[in-house]
C-alpha positions as CSV (number, residue, x, y, z in Angstrom):
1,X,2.7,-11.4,-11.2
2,X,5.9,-9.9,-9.6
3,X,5.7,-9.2,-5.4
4,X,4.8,-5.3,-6.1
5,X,2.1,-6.5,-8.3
6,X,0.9,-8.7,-6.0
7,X,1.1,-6.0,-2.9
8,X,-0.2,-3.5,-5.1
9,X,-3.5,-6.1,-5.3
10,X,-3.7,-6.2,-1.9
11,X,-3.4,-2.9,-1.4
12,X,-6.3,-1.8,-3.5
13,X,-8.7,-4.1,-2.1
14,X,-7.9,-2.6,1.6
15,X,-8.5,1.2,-0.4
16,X,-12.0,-0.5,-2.2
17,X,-12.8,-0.5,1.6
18,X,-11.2,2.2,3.2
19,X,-10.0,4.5,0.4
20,X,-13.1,6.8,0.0
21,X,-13.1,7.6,4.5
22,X,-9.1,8.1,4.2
23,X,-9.4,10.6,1.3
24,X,-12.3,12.5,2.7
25,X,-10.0,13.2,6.3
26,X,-6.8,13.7,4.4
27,X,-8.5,16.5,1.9
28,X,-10.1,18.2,5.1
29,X,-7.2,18.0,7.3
30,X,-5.1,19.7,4.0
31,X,-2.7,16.7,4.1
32,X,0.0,16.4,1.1
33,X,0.6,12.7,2.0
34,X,-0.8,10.3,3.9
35,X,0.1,7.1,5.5
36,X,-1.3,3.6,6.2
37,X,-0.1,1.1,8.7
38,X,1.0,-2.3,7.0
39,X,-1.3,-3.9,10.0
40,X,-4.9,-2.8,8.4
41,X,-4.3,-4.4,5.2
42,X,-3.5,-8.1,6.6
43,X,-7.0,-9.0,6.1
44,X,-6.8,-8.4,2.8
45,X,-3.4,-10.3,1.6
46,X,-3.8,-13.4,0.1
47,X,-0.9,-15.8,0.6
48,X,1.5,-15.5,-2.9
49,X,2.9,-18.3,-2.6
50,X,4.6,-20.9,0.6
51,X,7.4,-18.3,0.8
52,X,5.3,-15.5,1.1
53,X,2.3,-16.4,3.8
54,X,1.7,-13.6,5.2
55,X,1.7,-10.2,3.9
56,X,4.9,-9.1,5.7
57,X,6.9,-11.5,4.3
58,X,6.0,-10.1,1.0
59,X,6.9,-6.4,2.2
60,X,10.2,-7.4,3.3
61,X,11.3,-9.7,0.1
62,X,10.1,-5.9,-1.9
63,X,12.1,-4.0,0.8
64,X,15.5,-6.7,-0.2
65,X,14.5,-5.9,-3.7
66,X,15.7,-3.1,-5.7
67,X,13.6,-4.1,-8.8
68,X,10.9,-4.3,-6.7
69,X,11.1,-1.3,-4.5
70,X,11.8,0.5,-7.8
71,X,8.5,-0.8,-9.2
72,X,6.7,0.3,-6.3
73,X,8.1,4.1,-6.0
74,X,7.2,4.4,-9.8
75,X,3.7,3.9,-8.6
76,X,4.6,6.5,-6.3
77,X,4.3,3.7,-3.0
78,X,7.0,4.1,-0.5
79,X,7.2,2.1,3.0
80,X,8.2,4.2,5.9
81,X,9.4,3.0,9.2
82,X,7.6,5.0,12.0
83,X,7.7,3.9,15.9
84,X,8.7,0.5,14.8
85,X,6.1,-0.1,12.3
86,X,5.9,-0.3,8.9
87,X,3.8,2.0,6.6
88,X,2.5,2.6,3.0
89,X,3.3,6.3,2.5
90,X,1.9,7.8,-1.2
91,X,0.7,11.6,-2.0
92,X,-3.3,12.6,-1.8
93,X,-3.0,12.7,-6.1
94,X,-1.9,9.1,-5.8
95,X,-4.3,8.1,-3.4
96,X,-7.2,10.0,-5.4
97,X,-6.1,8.1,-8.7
98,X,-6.5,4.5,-7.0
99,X,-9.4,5.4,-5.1
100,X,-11.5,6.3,-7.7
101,X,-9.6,3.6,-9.9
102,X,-10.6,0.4,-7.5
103,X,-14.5,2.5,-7.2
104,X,-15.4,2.3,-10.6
């Protein structure tokens, strides 16, 4: 399993949570994109391996990565810097498609 891969994981457990509240605000609020702070999916990273502990060690080996950032933006997954903080930035469509793909 390659880092994006592994984040990816990660990612859709935090959205099997939260995905279905985030979606609901973002379609009433008529947002295009939406973004999610690195910090609420913690809970849900399990360690990859010794080098990669905690989940922002994984985000900054994909951010060194071209491979990996490439991987990542295919899915249509970005990070964003905002205030000092990292964030997962994706469209509503893409959030919609892994929403209702982690609900099933």
């Amino acid at each position: 399993m390659s880092l994006s891969e592994h984040f990816m994981e990660t990612f859709r457990k935090y959205l099997k949570k939260h995905g279905k509240r985030i979606l609901s605000i973002a379609e009433l609020t008529g947002q295009k994109k939406v973004k999610i702070g690195l910090k609420g999916l913690y809970w849900y990273y399990e360690e990859y391996s010794p080098d990669y502990p905690r989940l922002e060690h994984l985000v900054k080996a994909i951010i060194r990565s071209r491979e990996e950032m490439s991987r990542l933006n295919s899915l249509g997954i970005k990070f964003v810097k905002m205030n000092n903080e990292l964030y997962v930035e994706l469209s509503i469509d893409k959030l919609k498609e892994i929403v209702h793909g982690v609900s099933k």
